[in-house]
C-alpha positions as CSV (number, residue, x, y, z in Angstrom):
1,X,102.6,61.8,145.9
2,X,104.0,58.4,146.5
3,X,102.7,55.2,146.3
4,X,101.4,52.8,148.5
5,X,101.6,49.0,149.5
6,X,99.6,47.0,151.9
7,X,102.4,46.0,154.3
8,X,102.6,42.6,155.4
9,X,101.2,43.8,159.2
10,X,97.9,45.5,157.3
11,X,99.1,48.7,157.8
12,X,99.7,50.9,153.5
13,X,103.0,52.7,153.4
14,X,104.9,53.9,150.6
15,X,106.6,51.0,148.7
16,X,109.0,50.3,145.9
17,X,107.7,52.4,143.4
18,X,110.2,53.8,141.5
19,X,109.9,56.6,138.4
20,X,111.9,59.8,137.6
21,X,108.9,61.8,139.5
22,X,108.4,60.2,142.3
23,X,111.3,59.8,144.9
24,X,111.9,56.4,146.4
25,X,112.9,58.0,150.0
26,X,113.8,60.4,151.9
27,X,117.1,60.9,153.8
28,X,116.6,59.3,156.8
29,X,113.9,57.0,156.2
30,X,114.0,53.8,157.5
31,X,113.9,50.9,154.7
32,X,112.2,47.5,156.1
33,X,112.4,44.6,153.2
34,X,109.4,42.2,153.5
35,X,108.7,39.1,151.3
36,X,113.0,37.4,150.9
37,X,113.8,35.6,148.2
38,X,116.7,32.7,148.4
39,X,119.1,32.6,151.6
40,X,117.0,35.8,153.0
41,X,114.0,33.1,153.9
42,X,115.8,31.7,156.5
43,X,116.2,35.1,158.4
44,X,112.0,35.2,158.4
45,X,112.1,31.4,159.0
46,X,114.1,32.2,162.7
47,X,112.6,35.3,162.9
48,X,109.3,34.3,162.5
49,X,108.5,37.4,160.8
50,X,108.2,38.5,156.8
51,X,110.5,41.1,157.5
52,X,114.1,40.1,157.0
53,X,116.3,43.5,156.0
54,X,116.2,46.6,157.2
55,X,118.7,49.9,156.1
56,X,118.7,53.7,155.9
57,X,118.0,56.0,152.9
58,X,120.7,58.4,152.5
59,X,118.4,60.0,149.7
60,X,115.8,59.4,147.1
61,X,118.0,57.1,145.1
62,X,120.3,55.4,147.7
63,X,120.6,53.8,150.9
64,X,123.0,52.4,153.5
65,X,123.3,48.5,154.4
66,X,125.3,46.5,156.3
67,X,125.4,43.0,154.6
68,X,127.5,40.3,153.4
69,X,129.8,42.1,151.9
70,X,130.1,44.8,154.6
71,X,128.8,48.4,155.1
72,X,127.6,49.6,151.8
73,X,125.8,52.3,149.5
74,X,123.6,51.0,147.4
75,X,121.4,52.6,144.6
76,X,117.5,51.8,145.3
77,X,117.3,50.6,141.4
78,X,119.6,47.7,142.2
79,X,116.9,46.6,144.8
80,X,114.3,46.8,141.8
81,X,111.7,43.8,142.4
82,X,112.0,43.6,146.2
83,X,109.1,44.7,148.5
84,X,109.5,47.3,151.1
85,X,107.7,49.6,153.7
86,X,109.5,53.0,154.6
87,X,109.3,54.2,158.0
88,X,109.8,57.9,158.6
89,X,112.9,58.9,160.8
90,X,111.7,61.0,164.0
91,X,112.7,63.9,163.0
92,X,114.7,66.0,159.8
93,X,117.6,67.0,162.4
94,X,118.4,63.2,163.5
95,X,117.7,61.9,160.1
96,X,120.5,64.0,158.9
97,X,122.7,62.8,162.1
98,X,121.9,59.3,161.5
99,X,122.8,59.1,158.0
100,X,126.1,61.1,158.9
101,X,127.3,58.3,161.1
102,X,126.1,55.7,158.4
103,X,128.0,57.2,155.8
104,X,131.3,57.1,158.0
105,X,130.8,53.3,158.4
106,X,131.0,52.3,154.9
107,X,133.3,50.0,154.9
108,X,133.0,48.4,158.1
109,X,132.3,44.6,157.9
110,X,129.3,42.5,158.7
111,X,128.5,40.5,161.5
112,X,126.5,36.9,160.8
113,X,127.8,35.2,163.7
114,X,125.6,38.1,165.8
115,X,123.0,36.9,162.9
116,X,123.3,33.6,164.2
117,X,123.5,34.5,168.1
118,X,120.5,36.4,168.3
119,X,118.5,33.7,166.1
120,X,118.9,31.3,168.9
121,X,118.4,33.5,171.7
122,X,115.3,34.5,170.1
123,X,114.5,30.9,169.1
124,X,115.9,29.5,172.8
125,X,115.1,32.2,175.1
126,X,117.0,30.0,178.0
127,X,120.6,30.4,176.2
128,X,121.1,33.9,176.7
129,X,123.5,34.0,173.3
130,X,124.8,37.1,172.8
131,X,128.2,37.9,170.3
132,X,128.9,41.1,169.1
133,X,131.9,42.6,167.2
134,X,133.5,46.1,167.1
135,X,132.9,47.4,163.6
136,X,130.7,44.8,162.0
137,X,127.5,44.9,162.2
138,X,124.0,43.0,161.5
139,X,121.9,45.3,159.3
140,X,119.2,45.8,162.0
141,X,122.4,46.4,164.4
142,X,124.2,48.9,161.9
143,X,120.4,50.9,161.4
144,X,119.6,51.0,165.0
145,X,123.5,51.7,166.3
146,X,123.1,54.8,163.4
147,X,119.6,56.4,165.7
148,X,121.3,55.8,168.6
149,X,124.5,57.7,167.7
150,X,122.3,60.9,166.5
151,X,120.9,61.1,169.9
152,X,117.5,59.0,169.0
153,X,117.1,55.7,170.0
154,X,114.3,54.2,167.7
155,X,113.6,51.1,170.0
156,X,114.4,51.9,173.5
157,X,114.2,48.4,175.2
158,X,117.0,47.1,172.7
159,X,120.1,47.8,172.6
160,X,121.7,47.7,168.6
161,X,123.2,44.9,169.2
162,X,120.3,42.6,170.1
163,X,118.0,44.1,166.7
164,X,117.0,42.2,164.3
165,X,114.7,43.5,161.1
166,X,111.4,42.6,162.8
167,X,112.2,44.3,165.4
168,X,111.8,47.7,163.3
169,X,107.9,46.6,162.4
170,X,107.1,48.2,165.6
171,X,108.1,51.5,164.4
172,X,105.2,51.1,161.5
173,X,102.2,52.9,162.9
174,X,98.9,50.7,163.3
């Protein structure tokens, strides 16, 4: 049994709740941080939403980021004290997939100035800004470019490149 949060949107879903019988995640899952503390308030402040990070869960005790640093793995119990809703992948077989590609992309570098691009388009609808790079990537970028690679785009009327973590809130059943 897991435990449950009321999401920022109203909707309960599994949250941060960690012990050595209950699994954080399952591979696959789709991790959506809510509720930023320091520089992550000014992602929800452009954004307009509480959601400001999104990853992948390669299992119950880590996940897959993309973030200042670059493309990491990161054990959950380092994210201790942050809030979280999990969204389940589609299916097992393009969870695995997913995760796959993920795992090859550690390594690969982050992307603010697509960050900062899609801000202002989103902010200035009338600029059309739009900057990507090859091999860095945004963490809503790097988590939707991994759905789209296993043959499953999560949200069809985006490309990866133009994702940012409140984009994913769609994906959280009403």
């Amino acid at each position: 049994m897991t435990a449950a949060t009321m999401a920022p949107d109203g909707a309960v879903r599994r949250n941060d709740c960690m012990s050595a019988t209950t699994p954080a995640f399952s591979q696959g899952d789709i991790v959506l941080f809510y509720q930023p503390k320091g520089h992550f308030k000014l992602v929800t402040l452009f954004t307009r939403s509480p959601y400001y990070h999104v990853a992948i869960a390669v299992d119950e005790r880590y996940i897959v980021e993309a973030m200042p640093r670059g493309v990491v793995r990161t054990a959950i119990e380092s994210k201790r004290g942050r809030r979280w809703v999990v969204i389940d992948p589609p299916d097992k077989k393009v969870a695995e997939r997913a995760v796959a590609w993920a795992i090859k992309r550690i390594g690969d570098g982050y992307d603010p100035w697509d960050l900062i691009s899609l801000g202002l388009d989103r902010l200035f609808a009338h600029l059309h800004v739009n900057f990507t790079s090859r091999g860095r990537y945004t963490c809503s970028e790097f988590v939707a470019a991994a759905f789209k690679a296993a043959g499953k785009p999560l949200l069809k009327d985006l490309e990866p490149e133009d994702t940012l973590p409140s984009d994913f809130a769609r994906l959280l059943p009403s």
